[in-house]
VMD Tcl script that builds the backbone (N, CA, C; Angstrom):
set m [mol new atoms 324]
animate dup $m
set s [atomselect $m all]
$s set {name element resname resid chain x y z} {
  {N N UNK 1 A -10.427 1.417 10.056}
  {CA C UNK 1 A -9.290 0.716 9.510}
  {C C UNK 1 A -8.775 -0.272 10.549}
  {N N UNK 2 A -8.198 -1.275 10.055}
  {CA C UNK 2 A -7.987 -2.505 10.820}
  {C C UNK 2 A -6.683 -2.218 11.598}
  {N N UNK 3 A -6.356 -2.616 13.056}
  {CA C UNK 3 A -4.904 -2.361 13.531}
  {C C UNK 3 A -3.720 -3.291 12.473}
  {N N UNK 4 A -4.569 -4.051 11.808}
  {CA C UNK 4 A -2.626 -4.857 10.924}
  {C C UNK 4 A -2.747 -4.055 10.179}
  {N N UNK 5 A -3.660 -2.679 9.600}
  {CA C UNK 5 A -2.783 -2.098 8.225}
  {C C UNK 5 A -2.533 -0.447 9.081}
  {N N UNK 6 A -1.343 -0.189 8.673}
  {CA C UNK 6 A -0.444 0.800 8.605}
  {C C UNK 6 A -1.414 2.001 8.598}
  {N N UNK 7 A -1.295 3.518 8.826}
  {CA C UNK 7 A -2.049 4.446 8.281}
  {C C UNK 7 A -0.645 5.518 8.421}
  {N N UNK 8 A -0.027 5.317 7.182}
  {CA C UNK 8 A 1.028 6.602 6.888}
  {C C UNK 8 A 1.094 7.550 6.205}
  {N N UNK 9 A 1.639 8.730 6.689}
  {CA C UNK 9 A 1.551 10.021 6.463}
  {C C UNK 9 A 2.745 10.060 5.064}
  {N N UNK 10 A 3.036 11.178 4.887}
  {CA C UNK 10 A 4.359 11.109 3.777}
  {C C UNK 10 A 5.882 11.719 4.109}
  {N N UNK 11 A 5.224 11.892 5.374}
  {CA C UNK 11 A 6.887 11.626 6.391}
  {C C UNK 11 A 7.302 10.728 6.962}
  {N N UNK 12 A 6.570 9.725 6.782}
  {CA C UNK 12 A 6.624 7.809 6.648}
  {C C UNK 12 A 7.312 7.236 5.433}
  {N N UNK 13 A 7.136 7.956 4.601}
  {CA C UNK 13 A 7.907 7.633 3.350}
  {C C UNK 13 A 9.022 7.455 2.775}
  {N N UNK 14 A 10.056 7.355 3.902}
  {CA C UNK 14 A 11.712 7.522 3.793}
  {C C UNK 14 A 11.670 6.326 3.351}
  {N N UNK 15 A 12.962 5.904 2.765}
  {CA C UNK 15 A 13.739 4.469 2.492}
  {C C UNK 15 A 13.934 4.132 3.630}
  {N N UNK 16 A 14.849 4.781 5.199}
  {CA C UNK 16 A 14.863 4.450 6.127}
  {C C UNK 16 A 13.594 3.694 6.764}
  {N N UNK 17 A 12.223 4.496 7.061}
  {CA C UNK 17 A 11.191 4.181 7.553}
  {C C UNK 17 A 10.936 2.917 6.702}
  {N N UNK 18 A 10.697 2.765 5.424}
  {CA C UNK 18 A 10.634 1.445 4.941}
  {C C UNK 18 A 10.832 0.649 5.180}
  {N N UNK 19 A 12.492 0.907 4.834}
  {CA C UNK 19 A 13.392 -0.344 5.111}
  {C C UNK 19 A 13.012 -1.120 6.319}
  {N N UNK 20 A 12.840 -0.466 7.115}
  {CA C UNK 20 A 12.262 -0.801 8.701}
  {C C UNK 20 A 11.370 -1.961 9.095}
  {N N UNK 21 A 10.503 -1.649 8.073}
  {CA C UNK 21 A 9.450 -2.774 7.952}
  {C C UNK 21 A 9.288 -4.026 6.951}
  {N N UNK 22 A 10.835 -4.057 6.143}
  {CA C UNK 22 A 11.155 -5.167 5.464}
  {C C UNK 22 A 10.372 -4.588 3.899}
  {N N UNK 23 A 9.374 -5.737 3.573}
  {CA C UNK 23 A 8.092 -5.781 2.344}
  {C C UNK 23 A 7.018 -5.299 3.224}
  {N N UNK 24 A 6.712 -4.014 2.651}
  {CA C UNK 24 A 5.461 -3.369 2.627}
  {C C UNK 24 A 4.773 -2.655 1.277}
  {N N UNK 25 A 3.250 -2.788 1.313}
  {CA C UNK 25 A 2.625 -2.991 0.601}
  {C C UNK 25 A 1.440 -1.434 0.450}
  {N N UNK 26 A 1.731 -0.409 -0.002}
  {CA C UNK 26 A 1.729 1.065 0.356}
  {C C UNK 26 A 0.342 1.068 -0.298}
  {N N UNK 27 A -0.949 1.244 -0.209}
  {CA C UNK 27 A -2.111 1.706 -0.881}
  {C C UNK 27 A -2.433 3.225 -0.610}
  {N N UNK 28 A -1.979 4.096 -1.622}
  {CA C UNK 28 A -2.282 4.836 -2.269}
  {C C UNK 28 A -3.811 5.207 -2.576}
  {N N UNK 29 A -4.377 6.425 -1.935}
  {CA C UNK 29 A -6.402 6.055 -1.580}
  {C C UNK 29 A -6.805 7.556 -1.446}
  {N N UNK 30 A -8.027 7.279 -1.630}
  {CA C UNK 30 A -8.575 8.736 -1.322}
  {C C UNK 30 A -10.071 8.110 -0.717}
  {N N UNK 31 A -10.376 9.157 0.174}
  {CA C UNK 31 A -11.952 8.573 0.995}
  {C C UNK 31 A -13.156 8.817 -0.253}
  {N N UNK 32 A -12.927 9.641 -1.145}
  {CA C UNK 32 A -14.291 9.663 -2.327}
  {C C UNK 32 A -14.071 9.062 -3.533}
  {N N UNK 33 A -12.764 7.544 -3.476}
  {CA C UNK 33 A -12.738 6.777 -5.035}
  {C C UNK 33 A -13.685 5.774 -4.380}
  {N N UNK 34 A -14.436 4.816 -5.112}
  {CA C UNK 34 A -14.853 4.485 -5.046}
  {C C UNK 34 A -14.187 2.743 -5.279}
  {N N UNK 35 A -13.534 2.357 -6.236}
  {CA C UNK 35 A -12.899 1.637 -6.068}
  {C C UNK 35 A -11.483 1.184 -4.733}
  {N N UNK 36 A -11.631 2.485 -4.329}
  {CA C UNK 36 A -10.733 2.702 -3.538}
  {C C UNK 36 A -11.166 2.113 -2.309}
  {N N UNK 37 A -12.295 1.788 -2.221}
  {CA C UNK 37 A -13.438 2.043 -0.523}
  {C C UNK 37 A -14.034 0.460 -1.315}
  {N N UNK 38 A -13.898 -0.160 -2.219}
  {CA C UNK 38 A -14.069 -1.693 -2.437}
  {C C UNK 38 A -12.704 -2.445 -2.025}
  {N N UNK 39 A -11.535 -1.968 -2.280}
  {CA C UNK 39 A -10.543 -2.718 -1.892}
  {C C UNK 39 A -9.954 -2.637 -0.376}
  {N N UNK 40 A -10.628 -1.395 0.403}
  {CA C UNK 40 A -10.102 -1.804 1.315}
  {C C UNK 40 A -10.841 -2.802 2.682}
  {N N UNK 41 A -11.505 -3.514 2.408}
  {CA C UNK 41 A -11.462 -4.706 3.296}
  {C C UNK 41 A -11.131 -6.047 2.614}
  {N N UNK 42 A -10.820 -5.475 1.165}
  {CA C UNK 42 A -9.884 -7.163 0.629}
  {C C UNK 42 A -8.873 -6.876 1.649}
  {N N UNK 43 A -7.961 -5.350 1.385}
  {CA C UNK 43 A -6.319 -5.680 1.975}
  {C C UNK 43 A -6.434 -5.528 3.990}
  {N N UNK 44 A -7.772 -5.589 4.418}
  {CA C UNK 44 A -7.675 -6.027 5.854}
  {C C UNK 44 A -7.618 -7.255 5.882}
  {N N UNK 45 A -8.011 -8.080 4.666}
  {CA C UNK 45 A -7.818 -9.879 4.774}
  {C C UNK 45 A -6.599 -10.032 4.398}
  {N N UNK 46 A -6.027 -9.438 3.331}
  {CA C UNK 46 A -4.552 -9.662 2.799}
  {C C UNK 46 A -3.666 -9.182 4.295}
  {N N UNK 47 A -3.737 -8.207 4.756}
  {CA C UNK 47 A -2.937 -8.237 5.720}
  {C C UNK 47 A -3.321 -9.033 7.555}
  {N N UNK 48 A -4.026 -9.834 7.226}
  {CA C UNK 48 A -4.359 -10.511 8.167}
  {C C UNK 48 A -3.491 -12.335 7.595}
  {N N UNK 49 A -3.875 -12.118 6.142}
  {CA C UNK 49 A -3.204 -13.603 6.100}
  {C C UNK 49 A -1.293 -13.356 5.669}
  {N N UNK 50 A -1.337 -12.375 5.269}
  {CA C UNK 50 A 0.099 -11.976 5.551}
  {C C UNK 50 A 1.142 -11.447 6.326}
  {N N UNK 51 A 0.350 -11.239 7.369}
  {CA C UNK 51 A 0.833 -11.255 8.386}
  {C C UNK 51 A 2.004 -11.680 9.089}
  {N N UNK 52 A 3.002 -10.776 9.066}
  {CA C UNK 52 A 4.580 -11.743 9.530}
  {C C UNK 52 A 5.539 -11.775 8.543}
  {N N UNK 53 A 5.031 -11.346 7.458}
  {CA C UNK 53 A 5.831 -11.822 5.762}
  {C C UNK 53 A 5.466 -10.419 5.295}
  {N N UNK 54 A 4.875 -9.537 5.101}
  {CA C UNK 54 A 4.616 -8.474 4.615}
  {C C UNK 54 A 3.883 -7.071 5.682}
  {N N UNK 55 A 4.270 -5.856 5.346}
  {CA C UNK 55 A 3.162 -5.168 6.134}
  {C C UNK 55 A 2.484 -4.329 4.855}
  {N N UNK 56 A 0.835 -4.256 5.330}
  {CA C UNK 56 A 0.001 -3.297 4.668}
  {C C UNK 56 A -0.151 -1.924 5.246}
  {N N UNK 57 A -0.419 -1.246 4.327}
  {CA C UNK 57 A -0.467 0.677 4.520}
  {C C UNK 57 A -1.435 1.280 3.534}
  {N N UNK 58 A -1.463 2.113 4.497}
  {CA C UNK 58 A -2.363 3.284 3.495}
  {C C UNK 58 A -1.469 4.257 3.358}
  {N N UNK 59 A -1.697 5.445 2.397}
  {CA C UNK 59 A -1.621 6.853 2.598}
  {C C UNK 59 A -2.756 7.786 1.915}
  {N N UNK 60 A -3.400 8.596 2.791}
  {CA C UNK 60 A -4.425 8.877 2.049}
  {C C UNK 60 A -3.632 10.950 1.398}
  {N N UNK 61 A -4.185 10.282 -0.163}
  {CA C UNK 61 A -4.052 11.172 -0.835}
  {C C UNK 61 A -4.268 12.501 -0.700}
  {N N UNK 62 A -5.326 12.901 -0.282}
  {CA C UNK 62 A -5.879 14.198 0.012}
  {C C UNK 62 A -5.485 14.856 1.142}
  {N N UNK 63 A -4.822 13.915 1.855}
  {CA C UNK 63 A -4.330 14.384 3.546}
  {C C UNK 63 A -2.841 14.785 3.088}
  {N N UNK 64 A -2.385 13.936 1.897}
  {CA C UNK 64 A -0.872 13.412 2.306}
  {C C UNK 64 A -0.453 14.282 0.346}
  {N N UNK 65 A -0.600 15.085 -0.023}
  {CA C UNK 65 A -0.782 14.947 -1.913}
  {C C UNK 65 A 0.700 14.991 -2.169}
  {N N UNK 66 A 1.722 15.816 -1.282}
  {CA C UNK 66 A 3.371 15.703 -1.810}
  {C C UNK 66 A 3.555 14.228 -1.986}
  {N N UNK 67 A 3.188 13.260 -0.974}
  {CA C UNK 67 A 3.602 12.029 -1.375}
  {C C UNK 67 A 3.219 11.085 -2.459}
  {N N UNK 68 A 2.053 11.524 -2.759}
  {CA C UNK 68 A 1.142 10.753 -3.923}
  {C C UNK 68 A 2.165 11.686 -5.468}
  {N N UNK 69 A 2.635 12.878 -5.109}
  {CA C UNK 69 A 2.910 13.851 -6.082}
  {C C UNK 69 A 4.993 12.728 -6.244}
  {N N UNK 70 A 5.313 12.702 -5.314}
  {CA C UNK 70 A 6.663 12.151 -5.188}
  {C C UNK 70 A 6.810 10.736 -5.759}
  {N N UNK 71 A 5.892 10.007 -5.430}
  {CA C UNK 71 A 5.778 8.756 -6.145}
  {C C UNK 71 A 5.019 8.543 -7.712}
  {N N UNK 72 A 4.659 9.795 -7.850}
  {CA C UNK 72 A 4.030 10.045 -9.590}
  {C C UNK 72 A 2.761 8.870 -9.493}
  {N N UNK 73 A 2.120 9.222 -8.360}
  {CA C UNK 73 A 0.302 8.250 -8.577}
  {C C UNK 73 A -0.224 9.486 -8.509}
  {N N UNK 74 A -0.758 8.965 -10.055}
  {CA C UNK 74 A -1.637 9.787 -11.146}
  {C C UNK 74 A -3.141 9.089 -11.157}
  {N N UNK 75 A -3.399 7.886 -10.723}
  {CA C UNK 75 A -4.424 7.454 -10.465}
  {C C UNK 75 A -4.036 6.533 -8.866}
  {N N UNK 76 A -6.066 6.211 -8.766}
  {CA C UNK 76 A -5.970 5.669 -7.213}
  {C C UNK 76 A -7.217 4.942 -7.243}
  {N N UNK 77 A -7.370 3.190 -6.764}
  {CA C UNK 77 A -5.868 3.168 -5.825}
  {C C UNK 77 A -4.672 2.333 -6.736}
  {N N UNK 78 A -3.634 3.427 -6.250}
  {CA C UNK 78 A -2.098 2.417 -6.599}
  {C C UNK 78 A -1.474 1.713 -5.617}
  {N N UNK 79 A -1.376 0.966 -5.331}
  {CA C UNK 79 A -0.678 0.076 -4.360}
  {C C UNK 79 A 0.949 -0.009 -4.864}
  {N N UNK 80 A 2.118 0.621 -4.138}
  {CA C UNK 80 A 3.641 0.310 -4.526}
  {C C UNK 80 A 4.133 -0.717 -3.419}
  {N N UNK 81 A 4.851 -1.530 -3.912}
  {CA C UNK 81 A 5.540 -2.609 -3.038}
  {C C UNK 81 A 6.651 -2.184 -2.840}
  {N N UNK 82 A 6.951 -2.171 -1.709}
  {CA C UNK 82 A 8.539 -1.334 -1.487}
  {C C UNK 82 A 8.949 -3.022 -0.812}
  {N N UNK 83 A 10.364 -3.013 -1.305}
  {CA C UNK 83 A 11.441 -4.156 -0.640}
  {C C UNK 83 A 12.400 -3.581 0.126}
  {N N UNK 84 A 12.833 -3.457 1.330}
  {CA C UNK 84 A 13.708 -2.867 1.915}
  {C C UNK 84 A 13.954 -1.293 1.673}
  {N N UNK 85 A 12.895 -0.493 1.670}
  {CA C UNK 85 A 13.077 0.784 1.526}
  {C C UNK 85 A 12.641 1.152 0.125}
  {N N UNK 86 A 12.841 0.633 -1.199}
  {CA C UNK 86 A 13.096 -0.047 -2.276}
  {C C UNK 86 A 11.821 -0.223 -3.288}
  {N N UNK 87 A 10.953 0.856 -3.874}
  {CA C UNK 87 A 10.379 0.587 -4.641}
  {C C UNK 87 A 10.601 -1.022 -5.849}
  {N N UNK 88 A 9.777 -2.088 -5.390}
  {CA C UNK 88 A 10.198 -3.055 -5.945}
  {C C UNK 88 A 9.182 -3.323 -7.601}
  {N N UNK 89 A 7.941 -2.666 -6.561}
  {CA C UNK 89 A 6.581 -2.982 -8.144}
  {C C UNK 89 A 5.354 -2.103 -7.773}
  {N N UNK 90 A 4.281 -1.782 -8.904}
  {CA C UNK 90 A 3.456 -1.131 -8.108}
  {C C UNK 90 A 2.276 -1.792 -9.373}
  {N N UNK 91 A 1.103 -1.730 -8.562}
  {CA C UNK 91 A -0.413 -2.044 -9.044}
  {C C UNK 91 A -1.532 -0.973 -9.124}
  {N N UNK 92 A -1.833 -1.421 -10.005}
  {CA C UNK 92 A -3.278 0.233 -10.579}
  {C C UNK 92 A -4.372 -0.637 -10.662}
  {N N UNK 93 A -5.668 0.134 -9.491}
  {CA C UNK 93 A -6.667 -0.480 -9.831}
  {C C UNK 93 A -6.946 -1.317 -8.525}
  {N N UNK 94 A -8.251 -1.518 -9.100}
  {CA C UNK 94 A -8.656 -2.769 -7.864}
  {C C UNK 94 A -8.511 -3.675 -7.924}
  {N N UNK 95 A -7.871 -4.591 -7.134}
  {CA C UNK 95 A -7.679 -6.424 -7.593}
  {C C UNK 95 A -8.264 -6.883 -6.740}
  {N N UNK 96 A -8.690 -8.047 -6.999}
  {CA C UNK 96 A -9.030 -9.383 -5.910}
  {C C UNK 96 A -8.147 -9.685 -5.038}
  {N N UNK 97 A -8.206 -10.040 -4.025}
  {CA C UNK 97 A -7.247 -10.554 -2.623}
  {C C UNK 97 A -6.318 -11.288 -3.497}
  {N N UNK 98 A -6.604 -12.588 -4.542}
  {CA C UNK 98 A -5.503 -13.316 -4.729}
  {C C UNK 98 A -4.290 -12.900 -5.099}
  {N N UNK 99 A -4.803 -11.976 -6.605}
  {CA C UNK 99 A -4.322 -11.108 -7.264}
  {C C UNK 99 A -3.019 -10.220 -6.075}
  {N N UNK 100 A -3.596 -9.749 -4.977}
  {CA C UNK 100 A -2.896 -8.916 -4.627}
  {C C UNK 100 A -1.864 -9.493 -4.082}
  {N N UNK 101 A -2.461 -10.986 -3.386}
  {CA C UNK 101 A -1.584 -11.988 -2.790}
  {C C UNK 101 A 0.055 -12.179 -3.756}
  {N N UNK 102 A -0.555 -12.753 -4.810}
  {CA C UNK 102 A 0.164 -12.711 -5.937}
  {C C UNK 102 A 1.302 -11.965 -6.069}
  {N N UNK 103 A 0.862 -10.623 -6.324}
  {CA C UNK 103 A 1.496 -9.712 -6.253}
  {C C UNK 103 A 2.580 -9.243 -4.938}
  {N N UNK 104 A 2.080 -9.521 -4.093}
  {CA C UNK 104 A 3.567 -9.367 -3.086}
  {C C UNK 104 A 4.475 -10.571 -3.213}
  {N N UNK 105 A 3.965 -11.894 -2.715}
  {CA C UNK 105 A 4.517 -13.187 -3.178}
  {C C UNK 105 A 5.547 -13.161 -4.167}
  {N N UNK 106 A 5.198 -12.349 -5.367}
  {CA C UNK 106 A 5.670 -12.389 -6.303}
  {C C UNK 106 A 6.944 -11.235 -6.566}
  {N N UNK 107 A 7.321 -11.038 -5.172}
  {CA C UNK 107 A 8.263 -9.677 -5.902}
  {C C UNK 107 A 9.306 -9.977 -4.105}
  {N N UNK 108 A 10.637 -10.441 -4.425}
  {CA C UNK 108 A 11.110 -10.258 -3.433}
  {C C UNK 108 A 12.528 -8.967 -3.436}
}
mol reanalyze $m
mol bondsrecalc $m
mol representation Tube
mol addrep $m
């Protein structure tokens, strides 16, 4: 995993800890989805060109399941956009870099 994306546990998961980091961009993963293990070197480019404006994260499911269980991801990967602590939007599925671009861009 790349040093610009995050690797958080689900005691990372406060509004406090959030808030902290402004817009972050939470991917929701497990090491045996398979779609899951295609998107993650889109979001090492997404968080390389977003860099400064957003942070990227993981939490891996199987390590972490209260938190996947607390945020109700029922499938993976879900990506939630938190705004200041602040569940703002969340994405199901694999997208293209733009798409994902999009998607933070798009939610302040």
């Amino acid at each position: 995993m790349s040093e610009q994306i995050l690797n958080l546990k689900g005691a990372d998961l406060t509004e406090t800890k959030l808030a902290s980091l402004g817009k972050v961009l939470v991917d929701f993963w497990a090491p045996w989805c398979g779609p899951c293990r295609m998107v993650a070197p889109i979001l090492e480019k997404v968080a390389a060109e977003m860099e400064g404006k957003a942070t990227i994260a993981k939490v891996n499911i199987d390590e972490n399941p209260d938190a996947a269980a607390a945020y109700g991801v029922s499938s993976i990967p879900t990506m939630i956009l938190f705004v200041d602590g602040k569940e703002a939007a969340r994405m199901i599925g694999a997208n293209p870099k733009s798409a994902i671009i999009d998607f933070i861009n798009g939610q302040n």
